[in-house]
Residue, then its C-alpha position, 0 to 999 in steps of 0.5 A: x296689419x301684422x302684430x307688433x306687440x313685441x316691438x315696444x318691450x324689444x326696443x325696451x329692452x335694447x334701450x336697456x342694454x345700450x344703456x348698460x353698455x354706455x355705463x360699463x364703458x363710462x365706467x371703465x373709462x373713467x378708471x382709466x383715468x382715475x387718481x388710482x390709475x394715475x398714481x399706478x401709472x407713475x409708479x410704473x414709469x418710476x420702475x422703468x427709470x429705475x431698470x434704465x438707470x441700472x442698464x446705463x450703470x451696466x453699460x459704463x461697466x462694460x466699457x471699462x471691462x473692455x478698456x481694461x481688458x484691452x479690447x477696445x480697439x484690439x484686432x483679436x476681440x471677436x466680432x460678436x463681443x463689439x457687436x454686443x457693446x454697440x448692441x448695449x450703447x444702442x438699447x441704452x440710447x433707446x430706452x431714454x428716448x422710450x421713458x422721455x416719451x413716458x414722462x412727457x405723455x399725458x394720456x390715457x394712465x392705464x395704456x401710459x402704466x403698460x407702456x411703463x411695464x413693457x419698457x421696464x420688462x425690455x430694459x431687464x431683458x438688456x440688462x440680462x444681455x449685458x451681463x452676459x456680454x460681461x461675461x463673455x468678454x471676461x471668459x476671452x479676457x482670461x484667454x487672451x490677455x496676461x496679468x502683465x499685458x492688461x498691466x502694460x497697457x493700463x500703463x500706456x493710456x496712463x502715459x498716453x493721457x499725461x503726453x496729450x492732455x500735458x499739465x493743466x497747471x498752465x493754462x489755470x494760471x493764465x485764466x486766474x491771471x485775467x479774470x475773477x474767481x467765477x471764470x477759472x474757478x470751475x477749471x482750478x477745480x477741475x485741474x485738482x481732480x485731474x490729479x487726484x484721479x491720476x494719483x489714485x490711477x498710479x496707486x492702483x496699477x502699484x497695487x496691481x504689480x502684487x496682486x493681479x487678482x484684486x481688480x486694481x487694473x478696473x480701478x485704474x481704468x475707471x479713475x484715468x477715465x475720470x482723469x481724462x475728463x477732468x482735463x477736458x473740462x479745464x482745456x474746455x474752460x480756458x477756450x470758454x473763457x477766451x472766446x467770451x473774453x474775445x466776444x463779451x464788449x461787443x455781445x453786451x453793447x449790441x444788447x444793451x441797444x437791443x433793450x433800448x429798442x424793446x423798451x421802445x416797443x414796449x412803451x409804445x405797444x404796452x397791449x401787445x408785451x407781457x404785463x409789467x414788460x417795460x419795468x422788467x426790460x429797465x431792470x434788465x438793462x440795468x444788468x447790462x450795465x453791471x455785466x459791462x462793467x466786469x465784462x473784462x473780469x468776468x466775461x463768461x457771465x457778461x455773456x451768460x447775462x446777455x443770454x438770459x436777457x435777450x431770453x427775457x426780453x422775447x418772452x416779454x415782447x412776443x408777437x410785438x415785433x415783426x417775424x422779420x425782427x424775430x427771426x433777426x433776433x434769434x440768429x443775433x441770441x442763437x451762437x451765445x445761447x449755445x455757447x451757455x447751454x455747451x458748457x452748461x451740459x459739459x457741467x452737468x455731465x462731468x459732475x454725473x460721470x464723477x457721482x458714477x465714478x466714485x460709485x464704481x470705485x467704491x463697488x467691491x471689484x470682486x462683486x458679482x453682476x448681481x451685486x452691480x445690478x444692486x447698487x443704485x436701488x436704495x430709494x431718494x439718492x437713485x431718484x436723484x441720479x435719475x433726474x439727473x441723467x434725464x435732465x441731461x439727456x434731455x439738454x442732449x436731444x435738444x442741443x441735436x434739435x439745435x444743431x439740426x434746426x434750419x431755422x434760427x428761431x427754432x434752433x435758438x428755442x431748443x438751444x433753450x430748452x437745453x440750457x434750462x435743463x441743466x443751468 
């Protein structure tokens, strides 16, 4: 019979090291994971929403580089300066895609801080490209186009945007004419800003006549571009608010019969409804009828009422009703629940591209790219503006989600989702 008094000190020791290696690994895992991990993980996404939020500052400069250079749509721009716009557009959209997947994954906060880093590291280097994209344009810029021509043609999409977008006095007066303050207000004020920034537009391109130097041709552009959103958002409010007025009777009659019937459903399957379902359904009926009774006064919020309730009353009944009578449902929920969350997000980019605007105004035309890269690095006001922009890209991708979904009940559960966003 062999020897096998080495066997037990052996396996001793082999138990031993095993032993060791499950502790190291336990160990390290548990770091992975770790309050401290977690807290260096956020701080890392935090930076990467900082360099996107500068490289989608960088971007907007460069396209008014390129309206004001004239080059937009111009013949002679090379092909190499398009490409490095398209190439900028592109690496923007990537990014919030890249920072949207960052902040909605909860794994492993070691692996979720280096993916911080790296998206981080990627945006700088855009960022870098972007500037010298900027400069490029600006080197063609000074080889092609006079003081006199960018002035002449800062002055044709002035003209241009006053003979397409008329005045939008007209069709304020016509909404403050049939309905309350909360339905044509937001387009009254929308039509004052219009001509505050074609005001300051016209200031601009005087200024510019006497000094070709002094950046008065960036600050025209950047507030015609302010202008002619503005404009929108007032022939977008007057067609909101004649839809709504032309869909509001029958919207909140169908609803208020589909409360009744969920009260119904509720009464009569109490264990298969949210607690408290039948209460919350009355009182959702009763805000019916206040939306009915100003429905032809204020018609955009009797239909923003009828979203929210139907919104209410799914939640409360869940699975209560049949997949039949759900996906019904969804595609009577679905045409207002967008209409809601369009303009919701039209709300929310207006007021983005204004905080941006006013940013760039005040920017020193003469500042070097450094000093752009700059702005926006002063701590709680970019924490803001960063929410901000996710929210709304956020409400973007899942108004695409909408739009693409087959079916109605996924549709109406992204257009949601979208008009949570930004409402």
């Amino acid at each position: 019979m062999p020897d096998l008094a080495w066997a037990a000190p052996t396996a001793i020791a082999l138990a031993a090291a095993a032993l060791v290696v499950a502790i190291i690994v336990v160990a390290v895992r548990v770091q992975r994971r770790s309050p401290r991990a977690r807290a260096a993980a956020g701080h890392a996404v935090s930076d990467a929403a900082a360099a996107l939020l500068a490289l989608d500052d960088d971007v907007d400069d460069l396209d008014v580089a390129f309206e004001a250079a004239d080059a937009l749509d111009a013949d002679d721009v090379p092909t190499d300066l398009r490409r490095a716009r398209t190439t900028a557009h592109r690496a923007r959209d990537r990014g919030f895609g890249d920072l949207l997947a960052l902040e909605a994954d909860t794994g492993v906060a070691a692996r979720r801080r280096d993916q911080a880093r790296r998206l981080r590291e990627t945006l700088d280097a855009r960022r870098t490209q972007v500037s010298a994209a900027r400069t490029r344009l600006a080197e063609w810029e000074r080889e092609h186009r006079s003081p006199a021509d960018l002035l002449a043609a800062a002055r044709r999409r002035r003209d241009d945007l006053v003979a397409t977008s008329g005045d939008p006095e007209p069709l304020v007066d016509a909404l403050r004419a049939r309905f309350d303050d909360d339905d044509w207000s937001e387009a009254a004020v929308a039509a004052e800003r219009a001509r505050s920034a074609l005001t300051d537009a016209d200031a601009a391109l005087r200024r510019a006549e006497a000094d070709a130097d002094g950046g008065y041709i960036r600050h025209a552009t950047v507030a015609l571009r302010l202008a002619a959103r503005h404009l929108r958002d007032v022939e977008d409010g007057h067609r909101i608010a004649l839809q709504a007025a032309g869909n509001a009777d029958a919207e909140v009659a169908a609803a208020r019969a589909e409360i009744r019937e969920a009260i119904d459903v509720a009464a009569s399957r109490p264990d298969a409804c949210r607690p408290g379902a039948v209460e919350r359904l009355r009182a959702a009926a009763v805000e019916l009828d206040d939306a009915a009774a100003a429905a032809t006064r204020r018609p955009r919020e009797a239909v923003a009422t009828v979203a929210r309730v139907r919104e209410e009353r799914d939640e409360l009944l869940g699975e209560a009703v049949s997949l039949r009578r759900r996906v019904e449902a969804a595609r009577t929920a679905l045409p207002g629940t967008l209409a809601c969350a369009r303009a919701a997000l039209a709300a929310a980019e207006t007021a983005g591209a204004t905080t941006a605007a006013t940013a760039a105004v005040m920017t020193d035309v003469t500042a070097t790219r450094a000093d752009h890269g700059a702005r926006g690095e002063s701590g709680s006001d970019d924490a803001a503006r960063i929410a901000q922009r996710l929210r709304v890209e956020r409400a973007r991708r899942h108004l695409a989600e909408a739009r693409a979904a087959a079916d109605a009940t996924q549709a109406l559960t992204a257009a949601r989702a979208a008009w949570t966003e930004v409402r």
